[in-house]
C-alpha beads as a LAMMPS data file, in Angstrom:
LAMMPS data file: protein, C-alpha beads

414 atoms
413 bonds

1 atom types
1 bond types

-500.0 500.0 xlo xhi
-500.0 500.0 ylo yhi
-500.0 500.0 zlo zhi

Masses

1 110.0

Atoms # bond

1 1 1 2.332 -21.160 -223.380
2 1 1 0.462 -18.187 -221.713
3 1 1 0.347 -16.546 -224.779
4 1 1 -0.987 -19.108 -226.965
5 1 1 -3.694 -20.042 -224.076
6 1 1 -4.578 -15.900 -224.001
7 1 1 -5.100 -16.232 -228.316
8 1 1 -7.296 -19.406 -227.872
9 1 1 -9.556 -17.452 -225.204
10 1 1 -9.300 -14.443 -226.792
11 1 1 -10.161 -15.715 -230.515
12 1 1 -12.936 -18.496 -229.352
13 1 1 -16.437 -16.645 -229.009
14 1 1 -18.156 -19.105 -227.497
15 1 1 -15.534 -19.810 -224.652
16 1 1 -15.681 -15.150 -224.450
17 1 1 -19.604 -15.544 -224.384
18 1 1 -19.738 -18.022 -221.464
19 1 1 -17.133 -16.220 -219.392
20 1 1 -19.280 -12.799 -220.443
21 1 1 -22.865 -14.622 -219.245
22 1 1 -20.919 -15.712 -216.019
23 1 1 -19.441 -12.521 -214.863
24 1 1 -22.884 -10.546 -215.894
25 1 1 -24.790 -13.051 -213.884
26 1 1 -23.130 -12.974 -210.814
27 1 1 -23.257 -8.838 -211.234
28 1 1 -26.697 -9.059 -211.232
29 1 1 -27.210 -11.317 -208.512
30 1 1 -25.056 -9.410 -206.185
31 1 1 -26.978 -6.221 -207.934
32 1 1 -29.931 -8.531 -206.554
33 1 1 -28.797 -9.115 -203.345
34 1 1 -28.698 -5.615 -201.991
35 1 1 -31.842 -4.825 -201.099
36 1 1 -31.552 -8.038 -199.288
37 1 1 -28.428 -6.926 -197.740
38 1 1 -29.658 -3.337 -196.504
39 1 1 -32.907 -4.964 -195.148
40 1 1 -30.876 -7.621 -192.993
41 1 1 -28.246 -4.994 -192.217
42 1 1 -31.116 -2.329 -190.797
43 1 1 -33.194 -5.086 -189.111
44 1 1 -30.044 -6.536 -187.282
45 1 1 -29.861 -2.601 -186.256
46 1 1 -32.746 -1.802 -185.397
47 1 1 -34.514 -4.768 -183.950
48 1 1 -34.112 -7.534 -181.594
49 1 1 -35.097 -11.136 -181.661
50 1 1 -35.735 -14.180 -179.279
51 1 1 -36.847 -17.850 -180.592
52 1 1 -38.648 -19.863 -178.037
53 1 1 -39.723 -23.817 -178.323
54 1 1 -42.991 -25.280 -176.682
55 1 1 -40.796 -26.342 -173.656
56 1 1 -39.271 -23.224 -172.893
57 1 1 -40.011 -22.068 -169.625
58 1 1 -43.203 -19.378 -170.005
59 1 1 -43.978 -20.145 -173.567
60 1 1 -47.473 -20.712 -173.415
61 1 1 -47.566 -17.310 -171.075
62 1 1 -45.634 -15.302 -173.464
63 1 1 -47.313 -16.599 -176.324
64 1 1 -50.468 -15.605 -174.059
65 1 1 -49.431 -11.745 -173.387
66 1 1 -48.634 -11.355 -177.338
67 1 1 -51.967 -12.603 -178.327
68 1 1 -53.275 -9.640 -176.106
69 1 1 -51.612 -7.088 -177.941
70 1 1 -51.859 -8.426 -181.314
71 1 1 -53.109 -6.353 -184.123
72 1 1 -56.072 -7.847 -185.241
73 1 1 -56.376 -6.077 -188.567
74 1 1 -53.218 -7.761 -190.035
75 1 1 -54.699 -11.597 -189.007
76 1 1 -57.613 -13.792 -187.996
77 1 1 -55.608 -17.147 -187.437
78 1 1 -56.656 -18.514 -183.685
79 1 1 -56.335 -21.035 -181.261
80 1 1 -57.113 -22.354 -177.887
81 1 1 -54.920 -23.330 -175.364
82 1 1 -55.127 -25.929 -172.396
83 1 1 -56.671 -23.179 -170.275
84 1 1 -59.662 -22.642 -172.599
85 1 1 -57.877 -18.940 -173.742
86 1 1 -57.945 -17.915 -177.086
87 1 1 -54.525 -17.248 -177.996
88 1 1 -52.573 -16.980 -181.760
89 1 1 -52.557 -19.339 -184.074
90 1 1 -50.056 -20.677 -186.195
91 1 1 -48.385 -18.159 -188.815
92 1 1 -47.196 -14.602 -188.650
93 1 1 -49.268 -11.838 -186.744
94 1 1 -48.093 -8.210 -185.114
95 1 1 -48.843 -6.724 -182.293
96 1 1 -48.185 -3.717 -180.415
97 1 1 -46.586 -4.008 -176.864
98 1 1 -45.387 -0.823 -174.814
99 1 1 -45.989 1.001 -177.939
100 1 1 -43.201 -1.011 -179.584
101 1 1 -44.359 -2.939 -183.046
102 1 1 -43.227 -6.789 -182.661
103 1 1 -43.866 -9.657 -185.039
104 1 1 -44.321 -13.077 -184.294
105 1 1 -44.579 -16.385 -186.227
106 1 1 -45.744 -19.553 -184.485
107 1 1 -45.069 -22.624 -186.209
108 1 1 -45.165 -26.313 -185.906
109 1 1 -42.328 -28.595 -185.508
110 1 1 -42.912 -32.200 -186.182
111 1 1 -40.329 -34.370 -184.387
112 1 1 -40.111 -37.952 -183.975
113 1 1 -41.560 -38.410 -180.586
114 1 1 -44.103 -35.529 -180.560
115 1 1 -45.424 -32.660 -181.938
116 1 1 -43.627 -29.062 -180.770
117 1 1 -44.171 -25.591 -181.408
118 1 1 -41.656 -22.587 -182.273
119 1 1 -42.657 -18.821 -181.588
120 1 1 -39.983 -16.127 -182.984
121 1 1 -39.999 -13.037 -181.970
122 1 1 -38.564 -9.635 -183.515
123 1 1 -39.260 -6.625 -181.671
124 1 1 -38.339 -3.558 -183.148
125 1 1 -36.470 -1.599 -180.619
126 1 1 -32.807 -2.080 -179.815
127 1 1 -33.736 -1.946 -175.901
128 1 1 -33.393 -5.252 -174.229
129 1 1 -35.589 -4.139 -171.178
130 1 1 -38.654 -4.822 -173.248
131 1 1 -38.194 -8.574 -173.381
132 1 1 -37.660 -8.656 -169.829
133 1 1 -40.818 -6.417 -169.230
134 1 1 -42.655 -9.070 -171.449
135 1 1 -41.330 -11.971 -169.183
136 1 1 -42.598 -10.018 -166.211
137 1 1 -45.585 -9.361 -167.595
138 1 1 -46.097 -13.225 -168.359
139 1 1 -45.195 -14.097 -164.582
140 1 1 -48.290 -12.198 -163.266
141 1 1 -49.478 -13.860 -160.098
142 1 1 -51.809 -16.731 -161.165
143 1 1 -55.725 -15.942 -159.776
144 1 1 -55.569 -15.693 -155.857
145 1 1 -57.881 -18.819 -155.778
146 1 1 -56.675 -21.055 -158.619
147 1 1 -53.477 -23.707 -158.808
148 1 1 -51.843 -24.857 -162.124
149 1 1 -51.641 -28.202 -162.669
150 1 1 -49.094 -29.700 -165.266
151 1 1 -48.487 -33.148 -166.554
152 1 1 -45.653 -34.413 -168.262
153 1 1 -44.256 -37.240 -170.043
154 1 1 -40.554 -37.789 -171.409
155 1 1 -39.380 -34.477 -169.911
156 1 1 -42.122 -32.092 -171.446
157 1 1 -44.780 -30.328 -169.707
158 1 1 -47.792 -29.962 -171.191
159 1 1 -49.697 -26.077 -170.819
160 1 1 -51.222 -26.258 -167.338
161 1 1 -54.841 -26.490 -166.572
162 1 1 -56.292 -24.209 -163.925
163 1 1 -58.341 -25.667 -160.955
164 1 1 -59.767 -23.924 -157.704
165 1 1 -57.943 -23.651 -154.281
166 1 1 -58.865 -26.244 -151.998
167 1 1 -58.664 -25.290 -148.290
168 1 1 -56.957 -27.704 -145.894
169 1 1 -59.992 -27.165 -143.634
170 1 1 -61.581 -29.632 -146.419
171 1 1 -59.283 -31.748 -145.705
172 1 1 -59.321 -34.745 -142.995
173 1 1 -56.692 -36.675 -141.420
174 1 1 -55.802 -38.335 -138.276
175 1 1 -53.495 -36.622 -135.881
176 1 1 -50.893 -33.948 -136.499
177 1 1 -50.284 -35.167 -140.597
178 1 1 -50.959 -31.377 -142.000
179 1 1 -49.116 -29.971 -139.815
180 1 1 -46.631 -32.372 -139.774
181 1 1 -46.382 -31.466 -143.850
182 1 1 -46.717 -27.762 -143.450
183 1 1 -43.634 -27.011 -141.122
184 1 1 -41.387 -29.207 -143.124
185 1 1 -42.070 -27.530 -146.464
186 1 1 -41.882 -24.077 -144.073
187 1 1 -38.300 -25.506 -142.817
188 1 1 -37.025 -26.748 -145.808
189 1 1 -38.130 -23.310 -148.183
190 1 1 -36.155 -20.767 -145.182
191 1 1 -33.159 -22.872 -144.559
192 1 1 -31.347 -23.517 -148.384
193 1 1 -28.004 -22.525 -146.726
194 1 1 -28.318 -25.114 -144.387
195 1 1 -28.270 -27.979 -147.091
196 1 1 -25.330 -26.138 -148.955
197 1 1 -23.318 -25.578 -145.790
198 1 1 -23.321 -29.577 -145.236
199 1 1 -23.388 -30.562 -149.024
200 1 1 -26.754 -31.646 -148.801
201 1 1 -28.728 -31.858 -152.022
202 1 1 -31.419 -29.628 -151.547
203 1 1 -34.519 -31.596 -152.255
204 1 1 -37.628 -32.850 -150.085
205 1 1 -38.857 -36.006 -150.482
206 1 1 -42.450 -36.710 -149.006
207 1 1 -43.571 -40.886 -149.259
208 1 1 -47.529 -40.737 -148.538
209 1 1 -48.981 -44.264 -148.356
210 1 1 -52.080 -45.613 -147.026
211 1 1 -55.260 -47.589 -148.129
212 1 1 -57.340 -46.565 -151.698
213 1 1 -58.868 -43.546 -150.800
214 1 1 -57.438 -42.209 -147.714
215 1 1 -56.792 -38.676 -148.935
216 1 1 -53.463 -38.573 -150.192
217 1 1 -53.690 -36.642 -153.577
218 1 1 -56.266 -34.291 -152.117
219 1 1 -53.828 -33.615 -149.211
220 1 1 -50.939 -33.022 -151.628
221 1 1 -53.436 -30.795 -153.649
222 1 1 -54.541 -28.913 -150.292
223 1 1 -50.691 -28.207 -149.439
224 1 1 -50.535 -26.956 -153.034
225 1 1 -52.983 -24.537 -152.275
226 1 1 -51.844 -23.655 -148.928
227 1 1 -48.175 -22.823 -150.440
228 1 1 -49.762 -21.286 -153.785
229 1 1 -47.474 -23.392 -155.649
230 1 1 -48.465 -25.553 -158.987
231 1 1 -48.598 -29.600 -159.264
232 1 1 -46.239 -31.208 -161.617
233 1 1 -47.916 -34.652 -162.246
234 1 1 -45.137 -36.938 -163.523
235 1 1 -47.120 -39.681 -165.803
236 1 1 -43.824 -41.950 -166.962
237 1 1 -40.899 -42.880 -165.743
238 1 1 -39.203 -42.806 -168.435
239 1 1 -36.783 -39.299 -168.500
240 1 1 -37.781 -38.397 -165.448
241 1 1 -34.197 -36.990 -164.548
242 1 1 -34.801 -34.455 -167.218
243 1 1 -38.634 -34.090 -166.651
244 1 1 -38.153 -32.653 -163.093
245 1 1 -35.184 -30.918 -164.205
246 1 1 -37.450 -28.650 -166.384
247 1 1 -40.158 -28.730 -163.348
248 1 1 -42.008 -25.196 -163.907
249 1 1 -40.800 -23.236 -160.636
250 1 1 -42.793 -22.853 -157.472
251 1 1 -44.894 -26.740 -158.481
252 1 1 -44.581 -29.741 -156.408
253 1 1 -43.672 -32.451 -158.450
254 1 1 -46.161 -35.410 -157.817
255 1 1 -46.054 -39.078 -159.000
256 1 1 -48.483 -40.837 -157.657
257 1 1 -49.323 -44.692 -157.450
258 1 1 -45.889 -45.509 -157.810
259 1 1 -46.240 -48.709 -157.198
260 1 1 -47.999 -49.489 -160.575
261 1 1 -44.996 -47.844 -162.557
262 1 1 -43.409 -51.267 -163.112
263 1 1 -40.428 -50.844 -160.489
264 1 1 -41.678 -52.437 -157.790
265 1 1 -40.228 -55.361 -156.530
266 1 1 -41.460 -58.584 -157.362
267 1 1 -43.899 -59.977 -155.085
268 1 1 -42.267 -63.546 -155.886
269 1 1 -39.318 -62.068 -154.142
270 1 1 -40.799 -61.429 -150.618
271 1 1 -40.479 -64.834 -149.413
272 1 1 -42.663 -65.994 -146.406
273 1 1 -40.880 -68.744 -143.636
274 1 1 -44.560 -70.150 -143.737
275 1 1 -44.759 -71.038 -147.329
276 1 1 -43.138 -74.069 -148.424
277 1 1 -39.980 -73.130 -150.644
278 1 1 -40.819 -74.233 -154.801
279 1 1 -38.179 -74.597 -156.937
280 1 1 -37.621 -71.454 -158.650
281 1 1 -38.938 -70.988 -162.333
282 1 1 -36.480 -70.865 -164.913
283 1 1 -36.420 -67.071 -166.409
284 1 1 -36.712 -66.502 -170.239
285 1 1 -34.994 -63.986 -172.076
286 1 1 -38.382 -61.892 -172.606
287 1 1 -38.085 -61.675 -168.353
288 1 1 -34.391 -61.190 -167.750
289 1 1 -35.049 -57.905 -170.373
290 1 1 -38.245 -57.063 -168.215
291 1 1 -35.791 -57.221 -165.211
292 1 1 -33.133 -55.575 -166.422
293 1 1 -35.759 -52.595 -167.690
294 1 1 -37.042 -52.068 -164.063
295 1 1 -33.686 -51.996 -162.866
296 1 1 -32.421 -49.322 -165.380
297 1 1 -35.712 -47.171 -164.558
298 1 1 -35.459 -47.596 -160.785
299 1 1 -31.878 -46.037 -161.381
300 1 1 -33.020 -43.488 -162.877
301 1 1 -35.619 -42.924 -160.342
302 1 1 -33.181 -43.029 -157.850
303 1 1 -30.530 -40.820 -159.139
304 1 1 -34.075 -38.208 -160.088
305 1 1 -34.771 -38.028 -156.085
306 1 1 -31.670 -38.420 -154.713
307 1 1 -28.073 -38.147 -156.549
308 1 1 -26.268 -35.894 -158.949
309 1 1 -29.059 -35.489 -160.787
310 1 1 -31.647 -34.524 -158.317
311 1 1 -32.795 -30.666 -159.158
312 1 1 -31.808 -27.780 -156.949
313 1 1 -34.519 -27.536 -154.477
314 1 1 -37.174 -29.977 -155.496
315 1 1 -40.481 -30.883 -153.192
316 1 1 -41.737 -34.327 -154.711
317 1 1 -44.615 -36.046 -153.226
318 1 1 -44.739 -39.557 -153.782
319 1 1 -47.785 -41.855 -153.050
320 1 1 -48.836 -45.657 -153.170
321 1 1 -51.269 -47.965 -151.933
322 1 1 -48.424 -50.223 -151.085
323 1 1 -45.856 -49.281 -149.564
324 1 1 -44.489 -52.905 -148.702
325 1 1 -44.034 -53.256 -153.227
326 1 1 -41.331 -51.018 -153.408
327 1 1 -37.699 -51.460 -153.537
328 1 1 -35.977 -50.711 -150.358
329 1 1 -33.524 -48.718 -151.894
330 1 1 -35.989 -46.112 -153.307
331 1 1 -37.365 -45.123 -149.925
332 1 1 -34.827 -45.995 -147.296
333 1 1 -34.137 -42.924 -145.025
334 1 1 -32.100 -40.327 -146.879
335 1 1 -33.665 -40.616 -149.926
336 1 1 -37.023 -40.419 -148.068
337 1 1 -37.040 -37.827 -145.872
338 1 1 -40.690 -37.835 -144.695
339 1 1 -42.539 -41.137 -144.341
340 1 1 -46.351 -41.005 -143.943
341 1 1 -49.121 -43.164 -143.456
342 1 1 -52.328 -42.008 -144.683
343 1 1 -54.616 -44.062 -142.135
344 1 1 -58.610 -44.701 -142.259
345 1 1 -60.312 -41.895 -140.357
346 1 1 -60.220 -41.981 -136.697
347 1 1 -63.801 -40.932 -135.022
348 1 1 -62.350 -37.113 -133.893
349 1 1 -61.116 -36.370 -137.595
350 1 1 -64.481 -38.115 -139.136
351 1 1 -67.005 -36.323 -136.874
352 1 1 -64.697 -33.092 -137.784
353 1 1 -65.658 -33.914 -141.166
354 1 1 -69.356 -34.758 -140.717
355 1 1 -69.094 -31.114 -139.011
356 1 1 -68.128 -29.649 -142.312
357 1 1 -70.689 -31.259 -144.377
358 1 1 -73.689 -31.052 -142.364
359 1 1 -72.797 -27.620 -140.694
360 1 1 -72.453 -26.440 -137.093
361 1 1 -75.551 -27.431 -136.060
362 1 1 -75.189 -30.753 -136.281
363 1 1 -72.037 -30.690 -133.057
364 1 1 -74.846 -31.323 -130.328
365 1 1 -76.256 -34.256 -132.713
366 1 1 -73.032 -36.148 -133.413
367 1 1 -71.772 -35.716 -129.634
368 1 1 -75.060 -37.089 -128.393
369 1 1 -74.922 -39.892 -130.886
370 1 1 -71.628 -40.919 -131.269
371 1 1 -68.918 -42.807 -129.586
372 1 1 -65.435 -44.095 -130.511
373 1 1 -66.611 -47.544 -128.998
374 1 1 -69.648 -47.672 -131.648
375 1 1 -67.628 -46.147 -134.463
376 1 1 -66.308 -48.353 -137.368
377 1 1 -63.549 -46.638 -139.070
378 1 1 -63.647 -45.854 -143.092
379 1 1 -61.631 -43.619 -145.633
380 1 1 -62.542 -39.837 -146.189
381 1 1 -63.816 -41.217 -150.002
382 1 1 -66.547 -44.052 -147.945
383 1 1 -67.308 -41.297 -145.471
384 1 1 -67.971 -38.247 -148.672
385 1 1 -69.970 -40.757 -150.164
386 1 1 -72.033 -41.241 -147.631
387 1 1 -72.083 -37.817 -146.387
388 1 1 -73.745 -36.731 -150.207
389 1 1 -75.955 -39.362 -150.707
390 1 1 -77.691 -39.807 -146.854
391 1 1 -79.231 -37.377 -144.580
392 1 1 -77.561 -36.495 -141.129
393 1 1 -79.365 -39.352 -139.131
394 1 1 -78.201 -42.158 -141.160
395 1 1 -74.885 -40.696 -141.856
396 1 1 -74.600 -41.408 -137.951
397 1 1 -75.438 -44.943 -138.717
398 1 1 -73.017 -45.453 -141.049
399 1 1 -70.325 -44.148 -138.740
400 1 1 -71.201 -46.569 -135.800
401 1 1 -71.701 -49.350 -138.197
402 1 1 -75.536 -49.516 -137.755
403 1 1 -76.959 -52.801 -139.582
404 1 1 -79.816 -50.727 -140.465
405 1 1 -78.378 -48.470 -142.534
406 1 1 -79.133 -49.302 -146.458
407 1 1 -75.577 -49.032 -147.851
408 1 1 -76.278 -50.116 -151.268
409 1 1 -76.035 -47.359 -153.079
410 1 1 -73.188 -45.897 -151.930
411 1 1 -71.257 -49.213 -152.625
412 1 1 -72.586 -48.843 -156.128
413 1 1 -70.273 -45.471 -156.240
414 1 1 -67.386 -46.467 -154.361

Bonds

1 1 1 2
2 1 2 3
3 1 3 4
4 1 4 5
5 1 5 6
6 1 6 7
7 1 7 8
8 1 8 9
9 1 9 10
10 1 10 11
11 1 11 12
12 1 12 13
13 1 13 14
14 1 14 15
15 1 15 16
16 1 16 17
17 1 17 18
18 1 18 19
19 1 19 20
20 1 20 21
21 1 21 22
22 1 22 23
23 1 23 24
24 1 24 25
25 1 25 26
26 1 26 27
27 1 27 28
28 1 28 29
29 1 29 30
30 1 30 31
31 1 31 32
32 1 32 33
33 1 33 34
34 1 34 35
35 1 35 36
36 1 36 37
37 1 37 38
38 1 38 39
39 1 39 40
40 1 40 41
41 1 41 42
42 1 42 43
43 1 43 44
44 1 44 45
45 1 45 46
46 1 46 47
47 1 47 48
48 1 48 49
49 1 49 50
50 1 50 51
51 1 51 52
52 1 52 53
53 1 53 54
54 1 54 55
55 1 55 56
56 1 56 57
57 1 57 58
58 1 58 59
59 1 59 60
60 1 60 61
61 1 61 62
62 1 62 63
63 1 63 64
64 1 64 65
65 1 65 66
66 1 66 67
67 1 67 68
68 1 68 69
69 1 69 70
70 1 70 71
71 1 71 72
72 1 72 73
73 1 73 74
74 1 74 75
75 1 75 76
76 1 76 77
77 1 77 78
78 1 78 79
79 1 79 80
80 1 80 81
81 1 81 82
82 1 82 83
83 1 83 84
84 1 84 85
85 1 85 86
86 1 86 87
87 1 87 88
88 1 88 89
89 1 89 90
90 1 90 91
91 1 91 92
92 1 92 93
93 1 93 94
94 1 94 95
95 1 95 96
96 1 96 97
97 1 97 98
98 1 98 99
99 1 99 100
100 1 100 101
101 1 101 102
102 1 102 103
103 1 103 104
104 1 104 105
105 1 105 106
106 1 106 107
107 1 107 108
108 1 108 109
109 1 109 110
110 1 110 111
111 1 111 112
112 1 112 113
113 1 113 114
114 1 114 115
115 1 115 116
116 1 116 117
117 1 117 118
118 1 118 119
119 1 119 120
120 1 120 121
121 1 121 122
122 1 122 123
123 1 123 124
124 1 124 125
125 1 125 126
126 1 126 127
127 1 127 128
128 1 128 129
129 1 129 130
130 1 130 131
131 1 131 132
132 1 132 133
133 1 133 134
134 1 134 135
135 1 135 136
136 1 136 137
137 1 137 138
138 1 138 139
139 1 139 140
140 1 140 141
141 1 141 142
142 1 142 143
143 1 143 144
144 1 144 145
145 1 145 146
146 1 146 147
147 1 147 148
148 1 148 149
149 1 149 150
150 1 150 151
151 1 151 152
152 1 152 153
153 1 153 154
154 1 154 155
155 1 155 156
156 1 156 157
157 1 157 158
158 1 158 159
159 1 159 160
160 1 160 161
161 1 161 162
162 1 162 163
163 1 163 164
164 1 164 165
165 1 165 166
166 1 166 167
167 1 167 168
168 1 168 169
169 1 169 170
170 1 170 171
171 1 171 172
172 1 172 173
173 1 173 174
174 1 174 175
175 1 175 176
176 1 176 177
177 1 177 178
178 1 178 179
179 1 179 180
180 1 180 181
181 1 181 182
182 1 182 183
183 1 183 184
184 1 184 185
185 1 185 186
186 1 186 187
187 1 187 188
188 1 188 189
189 1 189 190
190 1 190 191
191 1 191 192
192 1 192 193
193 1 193 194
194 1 194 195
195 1 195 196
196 1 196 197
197 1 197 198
198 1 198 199
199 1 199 200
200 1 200 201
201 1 201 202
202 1 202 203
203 1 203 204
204 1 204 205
205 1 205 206
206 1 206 207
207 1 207 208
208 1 208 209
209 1 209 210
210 1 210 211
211 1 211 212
212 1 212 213
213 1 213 214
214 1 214 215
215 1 215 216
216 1 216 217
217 1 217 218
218 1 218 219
219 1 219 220
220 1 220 221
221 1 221 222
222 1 222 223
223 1 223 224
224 1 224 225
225 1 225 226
226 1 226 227
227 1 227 228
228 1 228 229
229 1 229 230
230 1 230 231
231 1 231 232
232 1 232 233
233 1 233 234
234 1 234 235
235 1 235 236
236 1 236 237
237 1 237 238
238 1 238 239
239 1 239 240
240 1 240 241
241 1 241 242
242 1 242 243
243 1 243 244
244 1 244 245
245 1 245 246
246 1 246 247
247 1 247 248
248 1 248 249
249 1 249 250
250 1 250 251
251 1 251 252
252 1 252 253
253 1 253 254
254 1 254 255
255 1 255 256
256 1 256 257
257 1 257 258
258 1 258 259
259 1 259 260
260 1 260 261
261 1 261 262
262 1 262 263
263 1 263 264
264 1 264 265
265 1 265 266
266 1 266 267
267 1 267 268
268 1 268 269
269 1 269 270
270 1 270 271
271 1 271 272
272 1 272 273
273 1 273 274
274 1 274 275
275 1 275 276
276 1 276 277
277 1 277 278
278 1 278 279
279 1 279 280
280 1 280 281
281 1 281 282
282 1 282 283
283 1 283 284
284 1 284 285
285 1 285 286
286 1 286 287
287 1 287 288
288 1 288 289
289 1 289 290
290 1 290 291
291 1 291 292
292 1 292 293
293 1 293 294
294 1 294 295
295 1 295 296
296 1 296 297
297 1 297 298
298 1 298 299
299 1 299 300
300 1 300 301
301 1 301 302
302 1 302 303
303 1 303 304
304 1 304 305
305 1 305 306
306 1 306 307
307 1 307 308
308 1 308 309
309 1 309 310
310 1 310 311
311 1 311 312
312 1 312 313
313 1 313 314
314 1 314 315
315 1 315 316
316 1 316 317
317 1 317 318
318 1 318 319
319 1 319 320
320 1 320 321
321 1 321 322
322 1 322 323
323 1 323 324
324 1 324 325
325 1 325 326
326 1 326 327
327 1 327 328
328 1 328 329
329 1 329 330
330 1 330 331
331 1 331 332
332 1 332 333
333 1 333 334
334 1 334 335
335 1 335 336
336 1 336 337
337 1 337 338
338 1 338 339
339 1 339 340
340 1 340 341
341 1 341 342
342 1 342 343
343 1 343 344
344 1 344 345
345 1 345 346
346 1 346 347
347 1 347 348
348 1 348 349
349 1 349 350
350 1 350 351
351 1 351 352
352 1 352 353
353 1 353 354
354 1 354 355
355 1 355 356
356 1 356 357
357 1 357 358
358 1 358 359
359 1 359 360
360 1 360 361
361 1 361 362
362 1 362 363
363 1 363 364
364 1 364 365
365 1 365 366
366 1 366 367
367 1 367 368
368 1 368 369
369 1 369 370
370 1 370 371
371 1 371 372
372 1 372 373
373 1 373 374
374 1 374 375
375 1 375 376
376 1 376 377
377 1 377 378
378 1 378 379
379 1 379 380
380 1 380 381
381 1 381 382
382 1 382 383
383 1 383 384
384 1 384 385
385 1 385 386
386 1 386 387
387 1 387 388
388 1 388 389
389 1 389 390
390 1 390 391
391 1 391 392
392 1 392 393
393 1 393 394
394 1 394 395
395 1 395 396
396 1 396 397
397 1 397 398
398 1 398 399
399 1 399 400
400 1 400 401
401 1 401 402
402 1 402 403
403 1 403 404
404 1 404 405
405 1 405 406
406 1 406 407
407 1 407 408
408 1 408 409
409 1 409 410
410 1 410 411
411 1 411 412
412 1 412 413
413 1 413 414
């Protein structure tokens, strides 16, 4: 059988000429393959590589210190980033870093929710030191007088914009609120032991509410300053668990106005003993959805600040306008662990900022026109208004409440 099956083969040209073709092809395309083979074998010796996506943590930086040392000779592809820098753009470019030739290639990846980026990385050297001297090099101190502020949305954040320090002497509240803020983010950052030696999660959760325009994001911005730490501004709900998870270190996470994040709890459901009890309206489908869709996200929200979830020390600042919306499970005590109201201005803190815009000579004026019994309280935002649109006399006005003051135009603007 063998035999006869060896004759066929052997006595059959066309059956000899297609096993010939087959065996001299796949000669040749190993013969091919070589080059291929030595090139992979001496890059994977002599190089080192590192593949980074738009939400790593420091891509925008790294991508940042490359464009520095790139070789402009071998490309004139360039983009901006969020910061207004001129940085790479997409394709392949080389650079030169600690004398070391690297290659890059920044590319676009189109995914279903959003658009990301890819930046790989070959640098030829064998000496993994570089890559960490690169990641340094990308965590230079930001400006002295400048704080980063991010935004994110389903767990991404964005490339950071770059906005001046704002001194808390700009700053005015009633009473001991800064300082009230300052010594428990001083406590919390010098005592992480304490929280692990109790199995505490190590998180701080600050609730500011108050009245439109009391100060509350410029006081969270001033302690950002003060701390010269970033501002993560969470814009959605949705993912949060995994947006603060990927906070950028040394940022306060912020969401603010959470109130009008659809979580709240339904005004229908604060009954009043003075209102006559109506029958209750029958719920649809569409509503018992809505429902169950603020329920799932204040779950999330809850296990974010407070639960297995919550991300090794976090400092979130929360605000609202109304504090008596939200669910009492989202800021009872515990989960909340500093509750502030963020009150009109009270005539010391208001003259204190009249001080500031008018300068020191205007102390003897305001003592010698001013008292508490005359003064009618307003929000820092009334009183800057008034302070940049009216000279130092009828700034006075406004803070007793004079009739005679023409407040029209800074209604207009408020």
């Amino acid at each position: 059988m063998i035999d006869t099956l060896i004759r066929y083969i052997s006595t059959n040209p066309l059956l000899i000429g297609g096993i010939g073709t087959l065996l001299f092809g796949s000669v040749m395309y190993f013969i091919r393959d070589i080059p291929m083979r030595i090139y992979h074998t001496i890059k994977r010796m002599t190089t080192i590589e590192i593949t980074l996506t738009s939400d790593s943590f420091l891509y925008h930086e790294i991508l940042r210190v490359l464009s520095t040392a790139r070789i402009g000779l071998f490309a004139r592809n360039y983009s901006t980033d969020h910061e207004g820098d001129v940085v790479s753009g997409y394709g392949s470019s080389v650079a030169i870093f600690e004398r070391r030739l690297i290659t890059f290639n920044r590319e676009l990846i189109e995914g279903k929710l959003r658009l990301d980026e890819k930046l790989s990385i070959t640098v030829f050297s064998r000496n993994v030191d570089i890559l960490r001297r690169m990641i340094a090099k990308a965590r230079l101190p930001k400006p002295d007088d400048m704080v980063k502020i991010y935004t994110a949305a389903s767990g991404w954040w964005g490339s950071p914009i770059r906005r001046r320090k704002r001194s808390l002497d700009t700053i005015f509240t009633n009473g001991d609120v800064k300082n009230t803020i300052i010594a428990k983010v001083r406590w919390f950052m010098a005592n992480e032991q304490w929280y692990i030696r109790r199995g505490i999660p190590y998180k701080l959760v600050f609730l500011l509410h108050g009245v439109p325009g009391s100060g509350k994001s410029s006081l969270i911005y001033g302690m950002a300053s003060y701390f010269d730490r970033g501002i993560g501004a969470v814009q959605s709900i949705s993912g949060i668990d995994e947006t603060l998870k990927n906070l950028p270190e040394n940022t306060f996470a912020l969401i603010e106005d959470i109130d009008m994040i659809s979580i709240s709890r339904d005004e229908d459901d604060d009954e009043t003993p003075s209102k006559p009890q109506a029958a209750a309206p029958v719920k649809t489908e569409r509503d018992l959805t809505s429902t169950a869709t603020q329920m799932s996200a204040l779950q999330v929200l809850i296990n974010a600040l407070d639960g297995v979830a919550t991300p090794h020390g976090l400092i979130i600042f929360i605000t609202t306008n109304f504090r008596e919306r939200l669910d009492a499970a989202l800021i009872r005590p515990g989960r909340v662990d500093c509750d502030l109201e963020i009150t009109v201005l009270e005539p010391e803190a208001a003259e204190d900022m009249f001080v500031a815009f008018y300068g020191d000579e205007s102390k003897s004026l305001i003592r010698s026109y001013t008292t508490s019994s005359f003064f009618k309280p307003r929000t820092g935002a009334e009183l800057q208004q008034i302070f940049m649109t009216e000279s130092a006399e009828q700034a006075l006005k406004a803070l007793r409440g004079h009739p005679d003051l023409h407040t029209v135009r800074a209604e207009v603007w408020q």
